[in-house]
C-alpha positions as CSV (number, residue, x, y, z in Angstrom):
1,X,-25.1,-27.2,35.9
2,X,-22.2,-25.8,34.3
3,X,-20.3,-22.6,34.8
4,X,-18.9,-22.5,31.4
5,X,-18.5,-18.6,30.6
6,X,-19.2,-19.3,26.9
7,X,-23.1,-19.9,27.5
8,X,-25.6,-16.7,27.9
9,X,-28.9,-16.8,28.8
10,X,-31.6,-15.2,26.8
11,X,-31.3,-11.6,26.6
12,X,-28.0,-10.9,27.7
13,X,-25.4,-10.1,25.1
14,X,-22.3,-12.3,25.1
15,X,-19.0,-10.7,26.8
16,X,-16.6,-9.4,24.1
17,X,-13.8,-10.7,22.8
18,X,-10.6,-8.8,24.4
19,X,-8.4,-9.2,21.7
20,X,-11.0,-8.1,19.1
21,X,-11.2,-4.8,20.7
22,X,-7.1,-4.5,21.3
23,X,-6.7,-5.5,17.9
24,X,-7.5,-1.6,16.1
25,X,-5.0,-0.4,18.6
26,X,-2.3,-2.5,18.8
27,X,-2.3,-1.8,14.7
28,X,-2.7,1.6,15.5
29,X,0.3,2.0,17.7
30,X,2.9,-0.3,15.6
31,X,1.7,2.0,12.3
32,X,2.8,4.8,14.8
33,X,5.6,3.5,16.2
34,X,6.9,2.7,12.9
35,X,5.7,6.4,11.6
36,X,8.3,7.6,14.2
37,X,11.2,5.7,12.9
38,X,10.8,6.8,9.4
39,X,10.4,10.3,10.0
40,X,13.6,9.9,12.3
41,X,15.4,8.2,9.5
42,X,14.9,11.4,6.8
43,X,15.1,13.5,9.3
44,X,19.0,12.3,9.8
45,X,19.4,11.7,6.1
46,X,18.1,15.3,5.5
47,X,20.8,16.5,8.2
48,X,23.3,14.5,6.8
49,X,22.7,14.9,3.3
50,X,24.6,18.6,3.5
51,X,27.8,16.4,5.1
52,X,27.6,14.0,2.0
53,X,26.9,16.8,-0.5
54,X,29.9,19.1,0.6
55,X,32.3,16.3,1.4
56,X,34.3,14.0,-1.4
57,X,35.1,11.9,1.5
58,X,31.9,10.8,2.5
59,X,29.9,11.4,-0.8
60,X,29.1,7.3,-1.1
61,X,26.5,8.4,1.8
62,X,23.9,8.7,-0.2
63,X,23.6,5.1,-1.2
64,X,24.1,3.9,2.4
65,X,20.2,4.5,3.5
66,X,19.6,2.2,0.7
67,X,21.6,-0.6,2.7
């Protein structure tokens, strides 16, 4: 007899696949992780954006979140 964890006997319902079920949330947290960072970055453009607009000196600013 084997003991292979594959085979189910009649009527029982084969064990899930872990990364089937990890899968939605693993998704789920890298689309909220990188949710974060984006509303980080405007957040500091928005901040800085008063710098660049008042400033000759650093007026190029606005084309460095572009880079």
């Amino acid at each position: 007899m084997t003991t292979d964890s594959a085979i189910s006997l009649p009527g029982e319902s084969p064990a899930p696949i872990p990364s089937a079920q990890t899968a939605p949330i693993a998704r789920s947290l890298g689309l909220l992780a990188a949710g974060v960072l984006i509303l980080l970055w405007v957040y500091a453009v928005y901040r800085l954006g008063t710098l660049w607009y008042s400033s000759q000196d650093y007026a190029y600013g606005w084309f460095v979140p572009l880079l």
